[in-house]
Every structure is written in C-alpha cells, then in structure tokens.
N, C-alpha and C positions, 0 to 999 in steps of 0.2 A: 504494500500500500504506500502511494505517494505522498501522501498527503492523509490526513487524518480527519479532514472534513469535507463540508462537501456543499452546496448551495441549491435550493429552491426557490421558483417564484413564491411569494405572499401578497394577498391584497394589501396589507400593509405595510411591505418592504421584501426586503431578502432573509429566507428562510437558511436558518445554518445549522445542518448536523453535523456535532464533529462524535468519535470517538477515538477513546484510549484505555490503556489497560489499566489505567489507576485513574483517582479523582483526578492528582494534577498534571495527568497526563492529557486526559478531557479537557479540563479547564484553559491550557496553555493551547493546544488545538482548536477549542472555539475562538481564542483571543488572535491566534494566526488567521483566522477564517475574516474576522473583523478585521483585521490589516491590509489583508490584501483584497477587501471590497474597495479600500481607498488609494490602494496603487499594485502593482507589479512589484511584491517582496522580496526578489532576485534584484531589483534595482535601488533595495533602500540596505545603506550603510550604516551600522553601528557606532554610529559615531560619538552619539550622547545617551546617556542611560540615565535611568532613576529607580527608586526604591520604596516601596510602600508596605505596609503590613495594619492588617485590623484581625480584630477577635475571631476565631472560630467561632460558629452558634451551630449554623444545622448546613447538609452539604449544600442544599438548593439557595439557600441564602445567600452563603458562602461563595458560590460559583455564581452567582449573578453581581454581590460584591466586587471580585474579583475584575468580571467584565468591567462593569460600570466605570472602577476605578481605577484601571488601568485609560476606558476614554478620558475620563475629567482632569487626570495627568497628563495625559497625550496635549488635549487640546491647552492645557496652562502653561505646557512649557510648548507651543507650537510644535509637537514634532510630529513624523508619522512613525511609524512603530514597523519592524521587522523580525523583533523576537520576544520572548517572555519565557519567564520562568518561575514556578511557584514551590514555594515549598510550606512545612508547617514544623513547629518549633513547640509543643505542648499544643496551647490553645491559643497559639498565634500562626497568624499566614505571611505569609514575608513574600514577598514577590520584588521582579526586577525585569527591568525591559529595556531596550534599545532600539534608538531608532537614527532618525536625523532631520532637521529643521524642515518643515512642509513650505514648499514653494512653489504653492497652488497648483492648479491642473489636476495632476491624477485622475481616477477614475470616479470618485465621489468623495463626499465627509458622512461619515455615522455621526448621527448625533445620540443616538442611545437606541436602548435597544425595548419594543413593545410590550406593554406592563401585565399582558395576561397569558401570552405566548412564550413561556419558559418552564421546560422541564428538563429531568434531570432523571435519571435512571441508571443502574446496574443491572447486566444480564450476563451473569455465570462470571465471568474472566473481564468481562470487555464493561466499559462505564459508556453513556449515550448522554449529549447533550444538545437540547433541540431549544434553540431562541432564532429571535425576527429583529433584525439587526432594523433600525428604522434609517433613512436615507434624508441629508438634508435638497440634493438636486437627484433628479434618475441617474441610476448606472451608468455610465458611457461605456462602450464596449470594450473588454480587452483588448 
C-alpha cells in the first residue's frame, strides 16, 4: 500500500479514509491525507516544524484533536504541512510536523474538517478513520 488513505466525493467537501495498524499510525495518515488536498506532498520541504501536545480523553476525541490542531498551527505559522508524527507519553499526545511557508496556489486551503462526519474504528489489526475535510475554494485538479 502506497499511501494509507485514500479520498471521496462528499456533499460537503472531501471525504478521507485513511488507515493504519495503530491509532497513531491512522491519525498521522488522515493528517497526510489533509496535506496533500492542499498541495503535491512530494513538493513541500521540511523546512520548518512545530510541536504540540494536549491531554489524552477518548481515541475519537483524541484523533479529531489531533487533526484540528495540527490545521490551526499550520494556518498560525502560515505553513503547509508535508509530515507528522504523533506519539503519546502517559496521558499526553505530543505531536510534530513539518512543512514550509504557503505561497499561495496549490490545490486548495482546509479550513477544518465537518462536525458530524467523523468516525473512528478498529477492525482486528488494522484502525479506520473516516472524516470530511471541508474546503475553503473547490479542489483544483492535481
């Protein structure tokens, strides 16, 4: 498998299933998924990174967390995102990402992601996470 997610039409945006064989393996694959709705992830450099961490409560929560708070970093320090990483430490998440300054174009801006359309599952080995990435302009084509 190339990739760990994967993209649908939604009436209200782009539909993203990604999965992994662990929670944060899921959670770092829906966040790649969300990247590259906003550009070609093969052309963004890690040039600048950041760091965030919030409580553990429950995994749905948790992985919506995750998402959210890696855009409202993205978009504070202008950059676009080509990697992530999460880990958990007790009952803390620590995450880290990289990316490099957004100089408009690309293929779109996420502005967050649809508030009723978000689950989250385990089946057997493999962990499933299904959100609707909401779009601030249409997709332009790869």
């Amino acid at each position: 498998m190339s990739a760990g997610y994967s993209y649908r039409d939604c009436a209200a945006g782009v539909g993203i299933d990604a999965q992994g064989k662990s929670f944060e393996q899921v959670c770092e694959q829906a966040a790649l998924a969300l990247f590259g709705l906003e550009t070609h992830l093969a052309t963004v450099l890690p040039e600048r990174g950041f760091e965030l961490e919030f409580a553990a409560i429950d995994p749905v929560v948790d992985a919506r967390a995750w998402l959210e708070r890696l855009l409202a970093h993205a978009r504070l320090a202008d950059l676009v995102l080509c990697a992530a990483r999460l880990t958990r430490a007790g009952d803390i998440w620590r995450g880290e990402a990289w990316g490099m300054p957004w100089r408009g174009g690309g293929r779109a801006r996420v502005r967050g992601l649809e508030a009723r359309d978000f689950t989250l599952r385990r089946d057997g080995k493999r962990w499933h996470l299904h959100c609707v990435a909401l779009l601030e302009q249409p997709l332009r084509p790869a």
